[in-house]
TORKOL-4160 file (C-alpha; in steps of 0.2 Angstrom, whole numbers, padded with zeros to 4 digits, m for minus):
245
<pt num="1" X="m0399" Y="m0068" Z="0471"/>
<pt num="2" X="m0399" Y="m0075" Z="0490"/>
<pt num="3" X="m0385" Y="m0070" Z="0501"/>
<pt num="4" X="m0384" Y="m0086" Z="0514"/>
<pt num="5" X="m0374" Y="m0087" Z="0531"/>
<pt num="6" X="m0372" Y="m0099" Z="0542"/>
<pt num="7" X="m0362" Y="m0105" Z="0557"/>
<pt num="8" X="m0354" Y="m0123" Z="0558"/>
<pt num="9" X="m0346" Y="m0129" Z="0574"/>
<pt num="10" X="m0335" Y="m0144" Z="0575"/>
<pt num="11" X="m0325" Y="m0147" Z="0593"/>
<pt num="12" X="m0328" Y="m0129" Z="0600"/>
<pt num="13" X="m0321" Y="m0120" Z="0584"/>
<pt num="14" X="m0334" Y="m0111" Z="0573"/>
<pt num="15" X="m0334" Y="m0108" Z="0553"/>
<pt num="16" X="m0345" Y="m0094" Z="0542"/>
<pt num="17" X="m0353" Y="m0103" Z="0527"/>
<pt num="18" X="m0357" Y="m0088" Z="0517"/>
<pt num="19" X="m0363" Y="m0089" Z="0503"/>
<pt num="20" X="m0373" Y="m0082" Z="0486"/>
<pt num="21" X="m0388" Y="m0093" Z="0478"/>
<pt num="22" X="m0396" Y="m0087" Z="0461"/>
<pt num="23" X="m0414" Y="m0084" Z="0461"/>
<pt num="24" X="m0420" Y="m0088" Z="0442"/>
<pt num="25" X="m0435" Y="m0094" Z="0433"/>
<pt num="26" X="m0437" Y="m0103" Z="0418"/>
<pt num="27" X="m0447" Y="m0100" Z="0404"/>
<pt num="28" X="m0460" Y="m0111" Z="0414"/>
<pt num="29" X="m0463" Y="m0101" Z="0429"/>
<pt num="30" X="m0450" Y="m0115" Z="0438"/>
<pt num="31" X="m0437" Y="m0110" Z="0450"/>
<pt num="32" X="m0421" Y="m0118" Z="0440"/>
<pt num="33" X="m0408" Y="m0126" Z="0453"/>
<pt num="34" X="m0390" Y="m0124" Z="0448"/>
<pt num="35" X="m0372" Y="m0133" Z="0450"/>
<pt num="36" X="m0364" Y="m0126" Z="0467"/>
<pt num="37" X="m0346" Y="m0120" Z="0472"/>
<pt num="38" X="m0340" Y="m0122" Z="0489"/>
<pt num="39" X="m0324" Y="m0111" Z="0490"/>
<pt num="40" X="m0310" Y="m0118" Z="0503"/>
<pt num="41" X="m0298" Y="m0102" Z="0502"/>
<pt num="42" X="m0280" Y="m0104" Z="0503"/>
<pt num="43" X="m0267" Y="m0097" Z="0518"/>
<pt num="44" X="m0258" Y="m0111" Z="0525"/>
<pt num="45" X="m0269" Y="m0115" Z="0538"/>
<pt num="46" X="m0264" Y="m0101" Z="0547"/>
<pt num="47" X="m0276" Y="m0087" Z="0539"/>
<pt num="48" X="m0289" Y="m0087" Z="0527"/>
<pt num="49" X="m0284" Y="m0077" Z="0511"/>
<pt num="50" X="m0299" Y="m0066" Z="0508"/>
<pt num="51" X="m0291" Y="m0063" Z="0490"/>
<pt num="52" X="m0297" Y="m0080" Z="0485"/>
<pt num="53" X="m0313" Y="m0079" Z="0496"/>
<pt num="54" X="m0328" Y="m0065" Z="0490"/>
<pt num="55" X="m0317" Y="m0062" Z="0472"/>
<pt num="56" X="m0321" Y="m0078" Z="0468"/>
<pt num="57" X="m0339" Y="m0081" Z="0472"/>
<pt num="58" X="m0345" Y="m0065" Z="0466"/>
<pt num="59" X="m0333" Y="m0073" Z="0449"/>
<pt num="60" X="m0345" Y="m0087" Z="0449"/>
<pt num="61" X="m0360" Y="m0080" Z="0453"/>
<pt num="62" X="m0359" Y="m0071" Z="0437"/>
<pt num="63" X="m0355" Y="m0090" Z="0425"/>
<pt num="64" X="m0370" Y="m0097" Z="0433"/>
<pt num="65" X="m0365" Y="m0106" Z="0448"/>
<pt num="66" X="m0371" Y="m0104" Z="0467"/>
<pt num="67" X="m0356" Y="m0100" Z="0477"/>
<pt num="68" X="m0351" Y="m0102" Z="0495"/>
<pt num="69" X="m0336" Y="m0097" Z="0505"/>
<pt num="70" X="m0329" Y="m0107" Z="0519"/>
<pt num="71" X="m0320" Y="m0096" Z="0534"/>
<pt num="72" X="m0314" Y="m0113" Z="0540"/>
<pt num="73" X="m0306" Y="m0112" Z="0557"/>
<pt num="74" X="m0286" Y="m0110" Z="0554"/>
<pt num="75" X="m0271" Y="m0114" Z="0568"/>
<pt num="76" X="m0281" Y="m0128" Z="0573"/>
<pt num="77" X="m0276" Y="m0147" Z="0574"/>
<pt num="78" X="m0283" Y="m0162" Z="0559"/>
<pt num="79" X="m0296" Y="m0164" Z="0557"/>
<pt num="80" X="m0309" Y="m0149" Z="0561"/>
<pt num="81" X="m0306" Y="m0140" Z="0546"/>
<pt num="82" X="m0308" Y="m0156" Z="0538"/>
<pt num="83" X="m0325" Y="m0161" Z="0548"/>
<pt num="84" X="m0331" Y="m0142" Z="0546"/>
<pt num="85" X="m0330" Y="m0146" Z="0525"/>
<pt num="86" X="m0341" Y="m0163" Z="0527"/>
<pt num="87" X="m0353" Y="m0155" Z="0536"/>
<pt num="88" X="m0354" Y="m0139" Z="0524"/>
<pt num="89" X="m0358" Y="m0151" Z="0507"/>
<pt num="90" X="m0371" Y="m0160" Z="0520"/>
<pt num="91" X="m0379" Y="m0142" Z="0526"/>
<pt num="92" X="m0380" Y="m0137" Z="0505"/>
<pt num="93" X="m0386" Y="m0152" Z="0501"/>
<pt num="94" X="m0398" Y="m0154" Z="0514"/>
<pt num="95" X="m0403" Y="m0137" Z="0509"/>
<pt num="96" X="m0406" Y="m0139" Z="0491"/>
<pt num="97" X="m0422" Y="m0136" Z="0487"/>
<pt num="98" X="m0424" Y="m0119" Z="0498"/>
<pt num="99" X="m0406" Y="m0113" Z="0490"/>
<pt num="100" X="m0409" Y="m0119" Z="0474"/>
<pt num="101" X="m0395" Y="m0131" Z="0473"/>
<pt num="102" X="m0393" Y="m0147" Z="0463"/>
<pt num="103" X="m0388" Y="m0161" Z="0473"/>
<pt num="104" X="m0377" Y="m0168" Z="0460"/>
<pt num="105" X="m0367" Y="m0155" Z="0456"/>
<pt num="106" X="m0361" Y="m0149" Z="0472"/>
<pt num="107" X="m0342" Y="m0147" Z="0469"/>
<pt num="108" X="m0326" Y="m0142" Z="0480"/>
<pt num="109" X="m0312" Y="m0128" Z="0475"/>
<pt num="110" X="m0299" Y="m0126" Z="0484"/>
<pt num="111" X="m0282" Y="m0114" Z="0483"/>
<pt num="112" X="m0266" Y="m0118" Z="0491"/>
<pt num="113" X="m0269" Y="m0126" Z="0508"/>
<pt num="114" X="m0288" Y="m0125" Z="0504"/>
<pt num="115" X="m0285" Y="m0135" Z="0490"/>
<pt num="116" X="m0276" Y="m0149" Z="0499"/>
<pt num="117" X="m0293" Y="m0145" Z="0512"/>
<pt num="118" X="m0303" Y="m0148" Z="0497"/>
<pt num="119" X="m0292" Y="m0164" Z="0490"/>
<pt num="120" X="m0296" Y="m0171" Z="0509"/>
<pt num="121" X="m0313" Y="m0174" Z="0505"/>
<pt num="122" X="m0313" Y="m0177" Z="0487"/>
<pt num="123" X="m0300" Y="m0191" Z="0494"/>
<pt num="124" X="m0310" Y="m0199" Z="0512"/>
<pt num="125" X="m0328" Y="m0193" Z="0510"/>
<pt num="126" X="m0332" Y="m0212" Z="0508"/>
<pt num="127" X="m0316" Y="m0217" Z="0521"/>
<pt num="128" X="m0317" Y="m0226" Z="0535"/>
<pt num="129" X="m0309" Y="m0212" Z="0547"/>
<pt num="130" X="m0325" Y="m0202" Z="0540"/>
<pt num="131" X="m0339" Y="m0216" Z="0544"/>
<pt num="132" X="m0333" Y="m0219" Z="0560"/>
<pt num="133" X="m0335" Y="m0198" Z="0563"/>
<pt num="134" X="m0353" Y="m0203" Z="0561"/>
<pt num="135" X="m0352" Y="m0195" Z="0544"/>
<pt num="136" X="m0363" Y="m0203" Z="0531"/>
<pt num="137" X="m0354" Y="m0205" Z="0514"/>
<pt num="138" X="m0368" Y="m0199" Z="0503"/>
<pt num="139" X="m0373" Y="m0183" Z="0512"/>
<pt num="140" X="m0354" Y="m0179" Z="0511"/>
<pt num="141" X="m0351" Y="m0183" Z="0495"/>
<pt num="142" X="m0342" Y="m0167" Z="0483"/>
<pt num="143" X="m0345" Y="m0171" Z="0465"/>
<pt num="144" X="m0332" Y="m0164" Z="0459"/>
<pt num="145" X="m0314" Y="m0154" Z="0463"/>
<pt num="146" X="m0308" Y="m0137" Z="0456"/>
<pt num="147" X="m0288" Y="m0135" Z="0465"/>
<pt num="148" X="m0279" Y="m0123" Z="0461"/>
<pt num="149" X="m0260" Y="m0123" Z="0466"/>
<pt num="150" X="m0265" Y="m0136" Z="0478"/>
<pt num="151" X="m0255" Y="m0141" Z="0494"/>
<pt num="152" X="m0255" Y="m0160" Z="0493"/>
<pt num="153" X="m0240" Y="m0170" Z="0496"/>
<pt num="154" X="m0231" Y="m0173" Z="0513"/>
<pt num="155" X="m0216" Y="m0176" Z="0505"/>
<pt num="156" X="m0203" Y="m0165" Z="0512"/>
<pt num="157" X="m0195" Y="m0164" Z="0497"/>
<pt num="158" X="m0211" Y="m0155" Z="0491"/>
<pt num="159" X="m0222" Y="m0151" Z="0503"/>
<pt num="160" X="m0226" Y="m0133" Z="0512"/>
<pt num="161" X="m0222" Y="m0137" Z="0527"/>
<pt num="162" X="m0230" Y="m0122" Z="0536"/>
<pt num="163" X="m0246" Y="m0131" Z="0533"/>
<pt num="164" X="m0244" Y="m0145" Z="0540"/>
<pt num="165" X="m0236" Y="m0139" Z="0554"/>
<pt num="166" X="m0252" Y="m0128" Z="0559"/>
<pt num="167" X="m0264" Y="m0145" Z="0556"/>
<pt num="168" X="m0254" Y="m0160" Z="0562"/>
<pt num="169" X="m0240" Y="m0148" Z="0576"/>
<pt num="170" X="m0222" Y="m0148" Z="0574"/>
<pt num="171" X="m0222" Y="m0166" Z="0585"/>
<pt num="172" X="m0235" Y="m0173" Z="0572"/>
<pt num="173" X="m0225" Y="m0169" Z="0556"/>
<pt num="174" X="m0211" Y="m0180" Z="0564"/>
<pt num="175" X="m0224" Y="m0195" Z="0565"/>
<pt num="176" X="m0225" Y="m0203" Z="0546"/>
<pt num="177" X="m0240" Y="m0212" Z="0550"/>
<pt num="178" X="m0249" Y="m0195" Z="0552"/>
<pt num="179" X="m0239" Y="m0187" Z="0538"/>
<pt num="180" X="m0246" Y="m0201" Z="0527"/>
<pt num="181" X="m0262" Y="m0199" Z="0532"/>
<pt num="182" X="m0259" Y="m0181" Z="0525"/>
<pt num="183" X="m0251" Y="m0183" Z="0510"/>
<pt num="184" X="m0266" Y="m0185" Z="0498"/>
<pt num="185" X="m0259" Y="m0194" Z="0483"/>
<pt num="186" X="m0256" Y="m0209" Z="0491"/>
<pt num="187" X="m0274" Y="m0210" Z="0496"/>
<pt num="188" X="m0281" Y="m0208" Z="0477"/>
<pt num="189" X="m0293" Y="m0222" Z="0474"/>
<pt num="190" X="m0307" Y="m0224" Z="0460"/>
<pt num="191" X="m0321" Y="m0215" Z="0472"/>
<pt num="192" X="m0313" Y="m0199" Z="0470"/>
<pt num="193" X="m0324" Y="m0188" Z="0460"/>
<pt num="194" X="m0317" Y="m0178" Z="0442"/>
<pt num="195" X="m0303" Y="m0166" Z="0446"/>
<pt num="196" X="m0300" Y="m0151" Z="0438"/>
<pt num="197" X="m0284" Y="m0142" Z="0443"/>
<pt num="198" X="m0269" Y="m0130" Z="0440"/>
<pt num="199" X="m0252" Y="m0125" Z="0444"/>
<pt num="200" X="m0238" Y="m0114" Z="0437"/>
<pt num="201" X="m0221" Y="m0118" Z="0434"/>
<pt num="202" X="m0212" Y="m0106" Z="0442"/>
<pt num="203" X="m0224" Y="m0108" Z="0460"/>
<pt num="204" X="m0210" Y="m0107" Z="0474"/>
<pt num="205" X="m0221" Y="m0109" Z="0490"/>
<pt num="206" X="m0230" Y="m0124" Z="0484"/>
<pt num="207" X="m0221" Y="m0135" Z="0469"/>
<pt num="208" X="m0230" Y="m0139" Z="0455"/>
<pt num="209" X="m0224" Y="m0157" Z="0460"/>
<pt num="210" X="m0238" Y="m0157" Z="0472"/>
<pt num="211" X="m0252" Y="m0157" Z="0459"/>
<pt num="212" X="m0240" Y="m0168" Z="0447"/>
<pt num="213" X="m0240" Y="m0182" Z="0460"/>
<pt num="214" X="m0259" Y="m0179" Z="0462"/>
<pt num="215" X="m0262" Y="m0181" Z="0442"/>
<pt num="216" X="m0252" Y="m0195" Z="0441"/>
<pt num="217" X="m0262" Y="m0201" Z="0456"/>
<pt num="218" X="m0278" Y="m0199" Z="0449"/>
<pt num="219" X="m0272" Y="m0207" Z="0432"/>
<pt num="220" X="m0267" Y="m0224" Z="0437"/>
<pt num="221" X="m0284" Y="m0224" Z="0446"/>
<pt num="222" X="m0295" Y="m0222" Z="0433"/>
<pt num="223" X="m0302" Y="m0204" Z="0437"/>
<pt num="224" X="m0309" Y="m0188" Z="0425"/>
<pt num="225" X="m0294" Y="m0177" Z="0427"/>
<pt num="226" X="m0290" Y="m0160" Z="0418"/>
<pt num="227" X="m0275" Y="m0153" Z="0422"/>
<pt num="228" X="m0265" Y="m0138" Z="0416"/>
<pt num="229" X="m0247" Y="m0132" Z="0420"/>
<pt num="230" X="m0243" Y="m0114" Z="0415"/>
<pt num="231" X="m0226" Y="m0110" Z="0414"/>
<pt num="232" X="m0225" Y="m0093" Z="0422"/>
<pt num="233" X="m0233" Y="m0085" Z="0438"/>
<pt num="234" X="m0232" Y="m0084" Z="0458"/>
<pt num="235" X="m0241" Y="m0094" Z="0471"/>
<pt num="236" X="m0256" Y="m0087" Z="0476"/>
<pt num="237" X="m0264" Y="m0080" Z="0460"/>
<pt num="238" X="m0283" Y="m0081" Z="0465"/>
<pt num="239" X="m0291" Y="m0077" Z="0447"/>
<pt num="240" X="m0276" Y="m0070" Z="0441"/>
<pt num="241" X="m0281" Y="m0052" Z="0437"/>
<pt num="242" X="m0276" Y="m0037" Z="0441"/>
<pt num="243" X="m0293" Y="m0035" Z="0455"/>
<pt num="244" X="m0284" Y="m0052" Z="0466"/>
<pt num="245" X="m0266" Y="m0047" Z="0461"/>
């Protein structure tokens, strides 16, 4: 196993890549390249929650997968965090053949407020917001989404507001063109790539309706979605075990 770090910088504001790539060969004496997390942890765009950060990875080293961490930059405005993400999936990808990545298989989890990070791309990598960004859809391209607990609705009948106050500013969450902008089921189309994603009933900091109205989303566009609903449980629960409690 690799440990892997790197530094992304988007309008001043500098993110740590981190990350852990398994070094296996075959039975033929060939280096076999594996599927590859990117991990977007949760904390409301104001902190980064290092319960859903280095837990995770080291998770997910052990199933088989390549796994990175994003310290995205937090308390900043739209879209840095954002732009920091595109150019992460570019930097892997570009990367695949030193870290021993599949190109294909590079997919996106998110928790909380990293899950509506995570939901951003899965939702505009191929937008034109992005392209005119200079970003290149296929270099930026997740190939798949694992959310849990996701922050994804502007609603205010659903949303957390404390995140996007820290993204959009407490004048921007007044402007509903922005909010819209930000409020991620509405922007489902076919492109978005297979979802896998959870929540639990009882979440009080982020409603379950925020994944519910991301299903139902993802349904009536025709994408791969799996999607569970446990019926106990806080917010927050990382791997839900007693080592992230």
């Amino acid at each position: 196993m690799q440990k892997i770090t790197e530094k992304i910088t988007v309008a001043g504001h500098t993110a740590e890549l981190m990350g852990y790539t398994i070094e296996k060969k075959n039975d033929w004496g060939v280096q076999d390249k594996h599927a590859t997390i990117i991990i977007c942890p949760g904390g409301g765009y104001h902190f980064v929650s290092d319960r859903e950060a280095n837990p995770v990875a080291l998770k997910l080293i052990t199933m088989g997968y390549n796994a990175f961490v994003l310290n995205y930059t937090c308390q900043v405005r739209y879209p840095v965090a954002l732009e920091q993400l595109a150019q992460s999936v570019k930097l892997v990808r570009d990367n695949a053949d030193e870290w021993n990545v599949r190109e294909d298989k590079i997919i996106i989890m998110g928790m909380s407020a990293g899950g509506h990070l995570a939901a951003s791309l899965g939702v505009k990598w191929n937008s034109d917001e992005l392209k005119q960004m200079g970003y290149k859809p296929e270099e930026i391209k997740p190939n798949g989404l694992v959310l849990s607990y996701p922050v994804i609705t502007a609603n205010k009948d659903f949303w957390h507001q404390g995140s996007f106050e820290q993204i959009l500013g407490k004048d921007g969450i007044e402007d509903e063109k922005a909010l819209a902008n930000q409020s991620l089921e509405k922007l489902v189309t076919k492109d978005v790539p297979p979802v896998f994603m959870w929540h639990t009933f009882e979440d009080k900091a982020v409603p379950m309706e925020n994944s519910l109205l991301f299903a139902s989303s993802l349904r009536k566009a025709g994408v791969s979605t799996e999607y569970h609903i446990f019926p106990h449980g806080p917010h927050g629960l990382a791997l839900a075990n007693e080592e992230t409690a």
